[in-house]
C-alpha positions in Angstrom: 141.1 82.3 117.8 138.5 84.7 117.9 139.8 87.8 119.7 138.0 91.2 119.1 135.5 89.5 116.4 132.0 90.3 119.3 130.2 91.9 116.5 127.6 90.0 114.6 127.8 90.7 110.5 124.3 89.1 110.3 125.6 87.4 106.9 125.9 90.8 105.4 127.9 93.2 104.0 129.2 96.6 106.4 126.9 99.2 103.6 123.6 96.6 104.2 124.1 95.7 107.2 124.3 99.8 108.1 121.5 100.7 106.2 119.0 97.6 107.8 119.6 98.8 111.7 118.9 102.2 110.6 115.8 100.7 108.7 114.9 98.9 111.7 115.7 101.5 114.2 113.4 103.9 112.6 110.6 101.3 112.6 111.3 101.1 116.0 111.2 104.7 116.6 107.8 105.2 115.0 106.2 102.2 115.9 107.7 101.3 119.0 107.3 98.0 118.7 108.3 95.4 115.6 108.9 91.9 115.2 112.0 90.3 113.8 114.7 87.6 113.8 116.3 87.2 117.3 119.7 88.2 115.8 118.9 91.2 114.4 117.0 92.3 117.5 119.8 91.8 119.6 122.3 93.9 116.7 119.5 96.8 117.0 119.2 96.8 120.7 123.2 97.7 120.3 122.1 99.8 117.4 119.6 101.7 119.1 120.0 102.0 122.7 123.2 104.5 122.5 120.6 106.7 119.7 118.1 107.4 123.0 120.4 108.0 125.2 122.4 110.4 123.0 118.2 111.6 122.5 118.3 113.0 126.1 120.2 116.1 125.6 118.4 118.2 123.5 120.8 119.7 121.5 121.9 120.7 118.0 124.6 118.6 117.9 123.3 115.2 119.0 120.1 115.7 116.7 122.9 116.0 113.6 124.7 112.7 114.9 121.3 110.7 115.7 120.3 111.9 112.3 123.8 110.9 110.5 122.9 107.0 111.7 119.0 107.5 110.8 118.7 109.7 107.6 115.0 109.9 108.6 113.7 113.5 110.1 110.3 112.4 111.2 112.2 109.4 113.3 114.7 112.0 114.8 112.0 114.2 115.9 110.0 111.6 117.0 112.9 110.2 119.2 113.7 113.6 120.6 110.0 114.9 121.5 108.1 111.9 122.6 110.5 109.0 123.7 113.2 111.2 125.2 110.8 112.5 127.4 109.4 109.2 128.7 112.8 107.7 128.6 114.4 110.6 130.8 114.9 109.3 134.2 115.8 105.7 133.1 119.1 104.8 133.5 119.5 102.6 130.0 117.7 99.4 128.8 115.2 101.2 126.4 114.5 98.2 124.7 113.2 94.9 125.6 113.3 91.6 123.7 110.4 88.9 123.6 111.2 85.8 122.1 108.0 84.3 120.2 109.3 81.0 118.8 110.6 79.6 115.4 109.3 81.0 112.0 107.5 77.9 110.1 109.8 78.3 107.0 113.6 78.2 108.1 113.0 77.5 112.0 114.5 80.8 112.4 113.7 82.3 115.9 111.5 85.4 116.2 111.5 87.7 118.8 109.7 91.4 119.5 112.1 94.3 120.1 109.8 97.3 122.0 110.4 100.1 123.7 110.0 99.3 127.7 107.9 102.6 128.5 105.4 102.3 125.5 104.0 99.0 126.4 101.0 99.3 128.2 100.4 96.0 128.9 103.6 95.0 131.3 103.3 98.7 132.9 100.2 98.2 134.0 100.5 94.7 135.3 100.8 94.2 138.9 103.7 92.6 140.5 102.6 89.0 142.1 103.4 88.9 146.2 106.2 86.5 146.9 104.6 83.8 148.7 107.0 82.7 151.5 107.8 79.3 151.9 106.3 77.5 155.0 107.0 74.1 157.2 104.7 70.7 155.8 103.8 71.3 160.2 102.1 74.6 159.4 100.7 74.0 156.6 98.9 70.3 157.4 97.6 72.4 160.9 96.0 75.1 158.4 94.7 73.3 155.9 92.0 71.2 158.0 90.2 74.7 159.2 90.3 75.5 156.1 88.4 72.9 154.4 85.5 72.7 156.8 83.5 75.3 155.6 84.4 74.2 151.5 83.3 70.8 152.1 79.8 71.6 152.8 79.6 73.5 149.1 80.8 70.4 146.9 78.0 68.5 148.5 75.4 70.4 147.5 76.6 70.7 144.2 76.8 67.1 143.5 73.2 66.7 144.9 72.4 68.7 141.9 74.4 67.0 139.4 73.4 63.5 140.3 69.5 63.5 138.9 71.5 65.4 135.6 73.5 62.4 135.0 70.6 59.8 135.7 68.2 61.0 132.5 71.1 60.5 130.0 71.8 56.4 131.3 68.1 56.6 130.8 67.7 57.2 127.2 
């Protein structure tokens, strides 16, 4: 039986293991975004996540604990100035995971780890309106208005295809 065994050893020993989610949380931290194993993202998202929240009360004391997991002043700074502030009114989940596929030498799978409010990209991206569902009735009555005016646009476009495709059965 496996009772109380959650914790994934990645294959390593406590001292390694330790030191490569601090490596990796401080690559995180400065780079806020890095690419990795899907195991080891999901051990540093475990890592990581109580760091920035501990991060949000700027005090003495949890600088000297966040910096007693990193060992890495620049990282600690960074993680109290810049991503404390944009992480302070979210309530946990720093950290997102993006899974990329398998890694052509061992079919391991690879994943992104980021930090949620640093990428651009998905902040910026508009949510898509739901599109309600709607009876075949409705949707048969629509459709013929709607193709009325289209189908006068496809004709004319074909007019002007068909001498295209008569000078190439020509030669």
């Amino acid at each position: 039986m496996r009772h109380n065994k959650k914790f994934n050893h990645l294959g390593r020993t406590a001292s390694h293991r330790n030191a490569m989610l601090a490596n990796m949380a401080i690559s995180l931290i400065m780079h806020k975004r890095i690419t990795t194993t899907l195991a080891k993202a999901k051990a540093l998202k475990k890592y990581v996540e109580p760091l920035i929240t501990r991060s949000k009360d700027d005090t003495t004391n949890s600088r000297r604990v966040v910096f007693s997991y990193l060992q890495n002043k620049f990282a600690v700074t960074e993680l109290f100035k810049v991503i404390s502030e944009k992480v302070a009114n979210r309530p946990g989940g720093y950290t997102r995971i993006i899974k990329l596929g398998t890694r052509q030498g061992d079919a391991a799978e690879m994943c992104f780890i980021e930090l949620v409010d640093f990428d651009e990209n998905m902040a910026k991206a508009p949510k898509a309106a739901k599109k309600t569902r709607r009876s075949r009735k409705a949707a048969t009555a629509e459709a013929p208005a709607a193709e009325a005016p289209v189908a006068e646009a496809p004709a004319a476009e074909t007019a002007a295809e068909a001498p295209a495709t008569e000078e190439p059965k020509a030669e």
